[in-house]
C-alpha positions, -999 to +999 in steps of 0.1 A: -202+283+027-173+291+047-185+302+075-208+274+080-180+249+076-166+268+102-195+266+123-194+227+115-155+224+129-165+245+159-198+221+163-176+188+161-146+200+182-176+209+208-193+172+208-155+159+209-147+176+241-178+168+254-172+129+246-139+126+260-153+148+291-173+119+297-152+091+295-127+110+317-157+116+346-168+076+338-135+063+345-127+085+372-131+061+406-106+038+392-085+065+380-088+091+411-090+069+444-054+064+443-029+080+420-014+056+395+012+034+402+035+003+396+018-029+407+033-045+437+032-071+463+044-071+496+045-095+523+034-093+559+037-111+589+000-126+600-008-140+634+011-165+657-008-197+644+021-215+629+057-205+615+056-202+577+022-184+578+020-148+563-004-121+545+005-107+508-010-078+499-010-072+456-015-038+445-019-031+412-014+001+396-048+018+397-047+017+435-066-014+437-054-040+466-060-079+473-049-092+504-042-131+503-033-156+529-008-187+522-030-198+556-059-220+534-052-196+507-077-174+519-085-140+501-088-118+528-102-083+518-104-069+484-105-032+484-119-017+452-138+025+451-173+031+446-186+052+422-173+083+438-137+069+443-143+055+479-125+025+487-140-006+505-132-040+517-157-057+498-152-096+512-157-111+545-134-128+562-113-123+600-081-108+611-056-135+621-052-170+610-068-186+641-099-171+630-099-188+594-085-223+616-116-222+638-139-212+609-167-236+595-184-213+568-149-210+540-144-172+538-124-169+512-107-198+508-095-223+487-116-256+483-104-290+478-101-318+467-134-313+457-156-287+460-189-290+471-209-323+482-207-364+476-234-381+481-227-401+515-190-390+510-188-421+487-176-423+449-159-455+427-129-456+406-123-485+379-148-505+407-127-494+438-150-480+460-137-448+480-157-437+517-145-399+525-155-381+556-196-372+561-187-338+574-219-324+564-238-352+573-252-378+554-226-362+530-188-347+523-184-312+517-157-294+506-128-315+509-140-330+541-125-326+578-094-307+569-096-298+532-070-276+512-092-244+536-070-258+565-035-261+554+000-237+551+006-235+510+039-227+502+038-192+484+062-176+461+060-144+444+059-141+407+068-120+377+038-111+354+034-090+330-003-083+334+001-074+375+009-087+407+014-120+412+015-149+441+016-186+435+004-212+460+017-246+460+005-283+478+011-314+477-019-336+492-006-372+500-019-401+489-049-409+508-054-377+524-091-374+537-094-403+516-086-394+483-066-416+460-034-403+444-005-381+455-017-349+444+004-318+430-012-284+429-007-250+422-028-219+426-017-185+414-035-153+421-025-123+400-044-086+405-040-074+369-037-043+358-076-045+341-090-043+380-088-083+376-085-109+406-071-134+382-074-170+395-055-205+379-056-232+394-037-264+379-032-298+393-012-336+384-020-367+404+001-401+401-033-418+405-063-415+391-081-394+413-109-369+414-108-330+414-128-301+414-112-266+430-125-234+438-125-204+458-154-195+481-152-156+487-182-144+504-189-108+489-209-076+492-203-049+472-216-021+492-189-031+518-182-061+540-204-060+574-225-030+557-255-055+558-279-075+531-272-083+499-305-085+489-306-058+466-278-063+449-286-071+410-274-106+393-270-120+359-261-151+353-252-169+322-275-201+326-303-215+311-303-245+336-297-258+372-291-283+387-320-291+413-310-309+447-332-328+469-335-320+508-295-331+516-284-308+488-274-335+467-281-331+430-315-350+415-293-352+381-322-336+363-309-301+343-335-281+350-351-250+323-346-219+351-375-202+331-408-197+351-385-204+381-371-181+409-337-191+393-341-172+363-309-144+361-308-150+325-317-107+329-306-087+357-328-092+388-329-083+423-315-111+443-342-105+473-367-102+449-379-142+447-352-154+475-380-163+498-408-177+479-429-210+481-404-230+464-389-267+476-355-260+459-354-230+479-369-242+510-341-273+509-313-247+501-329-220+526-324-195+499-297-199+468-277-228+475-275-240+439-254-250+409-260-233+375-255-251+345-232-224+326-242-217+285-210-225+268-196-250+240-163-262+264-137-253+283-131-222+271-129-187+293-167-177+289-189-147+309-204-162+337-223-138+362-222-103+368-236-083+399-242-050+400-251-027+439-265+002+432-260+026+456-222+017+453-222+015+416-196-013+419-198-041+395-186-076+397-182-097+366-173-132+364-158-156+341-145-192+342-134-222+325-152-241+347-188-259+331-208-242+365-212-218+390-228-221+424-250-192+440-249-193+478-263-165+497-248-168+527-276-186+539-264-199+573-244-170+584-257-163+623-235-137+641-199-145+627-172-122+641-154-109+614-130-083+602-125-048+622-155-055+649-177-065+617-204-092+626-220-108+591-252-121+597-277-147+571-280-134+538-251-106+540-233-117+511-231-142+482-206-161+470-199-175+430-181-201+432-168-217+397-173-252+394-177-292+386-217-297+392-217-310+429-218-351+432-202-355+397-183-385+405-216-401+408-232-385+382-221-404+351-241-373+329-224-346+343-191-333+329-163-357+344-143-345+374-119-373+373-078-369+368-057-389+353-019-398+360-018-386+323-030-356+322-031-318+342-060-303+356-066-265+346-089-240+358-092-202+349-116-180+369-116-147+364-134-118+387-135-083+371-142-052+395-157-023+377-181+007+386-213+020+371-228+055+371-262+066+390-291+055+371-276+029+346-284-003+362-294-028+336 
């Protein structure tokens, strides 16, 4: 008797080490690539645009680093390690400022006043009709000519307690691209210490106004400029889409995405239906699509995840927001980018949390109006993990 309970103790101190053995080698990337250490920012000069324009780089302490812009706001690399520990730049985006000035496809940046399209750049308020610029003709698109993408936020570091922080501020004037109301917004990005880009957004008008603000990274997470994205693998949490007709606009029909090639209610390959005979995805030329996120309200809820396998990285999602659009870098056509890197169609994606596009005209959809009463919030939340050989889901 006592020797086998002996044999017992011996047995479950064996399966104990071997447990812990594998959560250390599991956790290993994040906790090998670079030693531990205290989160950070630091600040650095960027190009000879304008004065007042500069690069931040947050660090947090498992070595992973975000690299933000106050030029448009623009995240400009995210380095994270594969499953072996190697660290990559996993977003596109350029070198100096005069590249993001010049640029017409948003790497990185922050989108406003509204993100996405307007029908014929038009919308009403209490009967006042409102005409914004047709920058993606017949319709407006992100903001219009020069949107929140083309101007200097004022940045200032802050203290969390969760990792390293920067907050962007603007004020958008009365009138500017033809919104109504003097708007006053802030945008703070924090790299938490949970391998987090953190993302909250909050806004006040003195008008009633419309708003709906994003950011519109472009990512691949086998490495920015390393090619497709066509194999990464992508959830997402949505039952429905929206379906658009040939100008991208929004029919207003929520669409079942069962028996369609915009089921990712499981894990799929995002090549694997990307070019089939469909009319949504002949008028988006791929994914070019809002999905109608499953959740109750306004609360922080799992969005997407996508998964690269021969990386192992993992991107999860979550967001406040009521939808997320898929793009998949659809009209990319030789962009010169980062490091000599030229990013071509289809060589990353972007999730970009959301109002459905045209709501302001879309009395069905959740409302994307502001009043002089109230505060705009946003939370969007991007979670960098890795996964081991052979678990894809």
């Amino acid at each position: 008797m006592g020797m086998r309970k002996g044999r017992d103790s011996k047995c479950l101190g064996s399966i104990i080490f071997v447990l812990v053995f594998c959560f250390a080698i599991s956790a290993l990337p994040f906790a090998s690539a670079i030693q531990r250490q205290k989160a950070k920012i630091e600040k650095h000069e960027f190009g000879e645009l304008a004065d007042g324009i500069a690069l931040y780089t947050l660090t947090n302490r498992n070595g992973l680093e975000v690299q933000i812009s106050n030029y448009g706001g623009a995240v400009v690399s995210v380095k994270t390690p594969d499953r072996a520990g190697r660290m990559a730049d996993i977003v596109l985006g350029y070198d100096q400022p005069q590249s993001y000035a010049d640029d017409t496809v948003f790497f990185g940046v922050l989108v406003g006043r509204y993100a996405n399209r307007i029908a014929k750049g038009k919308f009403s308020l209490k009967g006042v009709e409102y005409q914004l610029a047709q920058n993606n003709p017949p319709n407006h698109l992100h903001g219009g000519v020069r949107g929140f993408n083309k101007v200097i936020w004022h940045p200032r570091e802050v203290s969390r307690a969760d990792g390293a922080a920067l907050e962007l501020s603007y004020v958008s004037k009365d009138g500017e691209e033809g919104y109504p109301g003097n708007l006053s917004v802030k945008v703070t990005y924090i790299l938490t210490n949970a391998n987090e880009l953190r993302i909250e957004y909050s806004a006040t008008t003195d008008k009633e106004t419309i708003v709906n603000l994003t950011n519109h990274s472009y990512f691949n997470l086998a490495g920015a400029g390393s090619g497709s994205i066509l194999q990464h693998v992508l959830r997402i949490n949505a039952s429905r889409f929206t379906p658009i007709d040939k100008t991208s606009i929004p029919t207003g029909e929520l669409k079942m995405v069962k028996g369609t090639p915009f089921d990712f209610t499981r894990p799929t390959v995002i090549g694997s239906r990307i070019d089939q005979a469909d009319e949504q995805l002949r008028f988006g030329k791929g994914y070019d699509h809002n999905f109608v996120l499953n959740k109750k309200g306004k609360e922080l809820s799992f969005a997407a995840e996508v998964y690269e396998p021969k990386s192992g990285r993992v991107l999860e999602m979550w967001t406040t927001e009521p939808g997320v659009q898929l793009y998949t870098g659809n009209f990319l056509d030789n962009v010169h980018g980062k490091a000599g890197k030229v990013y071509n169609k289809r060589d990353a994606f972007c999730l970009e949390a959301q109002h459905f596009p045209d709501s302001p005209n879309k009395p069905s959809f959740p409302s994307p109006v502001l009043e002089p009463n109230q505060r705009y919030m946003q939370t969007t939340v991007y979670k960098f993990t890795v996964r081991g050989a052979g678990r894809g889901r």
